[in-house]
N, C-alpha and C positions, 0 to 999 in steps of 0.2 A: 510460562508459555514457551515450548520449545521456538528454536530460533529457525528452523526448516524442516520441516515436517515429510517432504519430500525425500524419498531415498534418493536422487541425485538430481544433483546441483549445476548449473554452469559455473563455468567457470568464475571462482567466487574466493574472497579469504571469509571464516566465520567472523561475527558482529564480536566484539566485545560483552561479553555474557553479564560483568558486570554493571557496565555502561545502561544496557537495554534493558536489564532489571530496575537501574534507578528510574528508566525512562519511564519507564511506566508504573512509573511508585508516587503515586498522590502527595505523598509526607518530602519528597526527593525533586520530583519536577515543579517548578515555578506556573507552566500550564495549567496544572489541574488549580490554582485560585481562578481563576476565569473558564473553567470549561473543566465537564464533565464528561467518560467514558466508561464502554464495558467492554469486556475483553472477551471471545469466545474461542473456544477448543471445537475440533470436529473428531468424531471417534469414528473406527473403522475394527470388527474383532477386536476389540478392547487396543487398538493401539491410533497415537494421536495421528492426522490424515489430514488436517487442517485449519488453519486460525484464521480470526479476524478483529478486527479489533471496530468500534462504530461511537465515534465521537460528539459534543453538542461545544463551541466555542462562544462565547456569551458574547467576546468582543467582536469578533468576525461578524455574527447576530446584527448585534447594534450599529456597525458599521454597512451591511450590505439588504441587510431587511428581505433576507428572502428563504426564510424557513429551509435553511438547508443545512444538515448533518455531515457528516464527513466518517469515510471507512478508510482504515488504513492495516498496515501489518499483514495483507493478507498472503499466503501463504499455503498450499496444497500441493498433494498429487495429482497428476494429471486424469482428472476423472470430475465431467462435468456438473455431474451431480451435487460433489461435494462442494463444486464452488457456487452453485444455484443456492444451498442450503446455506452456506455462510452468509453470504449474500443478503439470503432471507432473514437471516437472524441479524443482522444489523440493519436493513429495512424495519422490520420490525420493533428494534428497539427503540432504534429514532421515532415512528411513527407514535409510539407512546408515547414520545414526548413532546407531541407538538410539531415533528419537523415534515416538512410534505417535498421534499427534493434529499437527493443524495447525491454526495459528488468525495471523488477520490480517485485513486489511493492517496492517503497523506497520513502518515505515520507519526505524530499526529496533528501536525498543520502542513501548511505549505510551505512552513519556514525547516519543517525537517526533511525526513528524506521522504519525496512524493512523486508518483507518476508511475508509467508504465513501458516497460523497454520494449519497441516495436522494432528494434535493428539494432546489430551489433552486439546477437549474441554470441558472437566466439570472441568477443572483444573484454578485457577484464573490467569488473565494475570500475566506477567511480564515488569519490566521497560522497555522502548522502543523496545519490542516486539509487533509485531503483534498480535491480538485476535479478533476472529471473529467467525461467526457462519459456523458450518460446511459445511452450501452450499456453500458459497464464495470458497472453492476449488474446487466442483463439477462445478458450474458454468464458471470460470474464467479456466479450466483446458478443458473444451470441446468448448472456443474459440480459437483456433491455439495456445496454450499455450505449451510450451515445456517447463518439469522441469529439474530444474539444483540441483544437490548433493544436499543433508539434511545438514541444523544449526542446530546442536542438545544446545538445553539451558534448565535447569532443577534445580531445589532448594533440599533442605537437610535438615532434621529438623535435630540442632546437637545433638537433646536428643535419636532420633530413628533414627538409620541408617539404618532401613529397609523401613525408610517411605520415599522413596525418587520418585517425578515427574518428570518426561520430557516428554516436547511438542516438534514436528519437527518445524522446518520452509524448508521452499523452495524459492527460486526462481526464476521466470519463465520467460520465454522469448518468445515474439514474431515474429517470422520471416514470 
């Protein structure tokens, strides 16, 4: 699964290529004994255009009882289509399985990196935060996306207390 499919990026350093390959390696991650996922690719003229990833957590399940799936990894070029059809394909695969709610980004819980950047994008990411380019919320927000209350996370330099960033996260759910 490429790691940005996007030909340009905010301001970003690349994931650790081998890190995100274990993550998502069934035999490597601890996650997948409690919960299952499928990964999908988006093609555009034979070249890749967007991921996504659409998860089912057994213990989250049992703990919250409410038939909801989780997407995360997502990933495109600015082209709403393509994030409609991601989208759809991970709607789709949870609904095989039983799950009648969707809710994300979470890559692949809540305990990795999850949400969606709504400010502060000329700001450099943050660990296991989301960062992306500012249409990914335009986009992903006028697919039946409903947002849930702001993560506010933000740094400090200790030398200038007036120089201080924060970026929102949100997120979003689809019903």
């Amino acid at each position: 699964m490429p790691s940005h499919p996007a030909t340009t990026r905010c301001p970003s350093l690349p994931p650790l290529f081998f890190e995100r390959k274990e993550h998502i390696d069934p035999e490597k991650n601890p996650y997948f004994a409690h919960a299952e996922a499928a990964l999908f690719l988006a093609f555009k003229d034979g070249e890749t255009v967007g991921r996504i990833s659409a998860q089912i957590d057994r213990l989250r399940l049992e703990r919250h009882r409410d038939d909801a799936g989780q997407f995360g990894f997502l990933d495109a070029v600015d082209d709403r289509d393509i994030f409609r059809e991601l989208i759809t394909a991970a709607e789709t695969w949870l609904k095989a399985r039983g799950m009648t709610r969707i809710q994300g980004p979470f890559s692949f819980s809540i305990n990795d990196e999850s949400g969606l950047l709504v400010e502060g994008f000329d700001t450099p990411p943050f660990v296991m935060m989301g960062h992306a380019h500012r249409y990914f919320c335009f986009a992903k927000c006028s697919i039946r996306l409903r947002k849930n209350p702001d993560n506010r996370t933000g740094s400090k330099r200790i030398r200038r207390q007036r120089s201080i960033v924060c970026m929102s996260k949100v997120r979003c759910v689809i019903e």
